[in-house]
C-alpha angles and dihedrals in degrees: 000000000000127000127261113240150161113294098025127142098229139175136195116254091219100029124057095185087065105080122124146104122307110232100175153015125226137186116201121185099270110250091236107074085210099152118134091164137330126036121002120242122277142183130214118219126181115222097221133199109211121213084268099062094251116125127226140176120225127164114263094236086063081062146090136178123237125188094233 
């Protein structure tokens, strides 16, 4: 599996409509305060253009890459 990263043609597993560029990473506090020592959780979310112009966020594991 390859990383997701700036610049990355990329597409949602469940949602056709959402296929674009991704123009930025993001890390956001995770939801589940699950910390018993160390860091504390984290998720990773990709800023993406759409074909349209309009940008979305949508987790990177929502995400694959495609070669197009």
């Amino acid at each position: 599996m390859r990383t997701i990263r700036i610049g990355n043609t990329v597409q949602a597993f469940l949602n056709a409509n959402i296929r674009g560029e991704v123009v930025d990473i993001v890390y956001v506090p995770s939801a589940i305060p699950l910390m018993v020592g160390g860091i504390p959780p984290s998720e990773a979310y990709a800023n993406v253009r759409l074909e349209n112009g309009k940008i979305v966020r949508v987790r990177t594991t929502e995400l694959f890459i495609t070669d197009a």
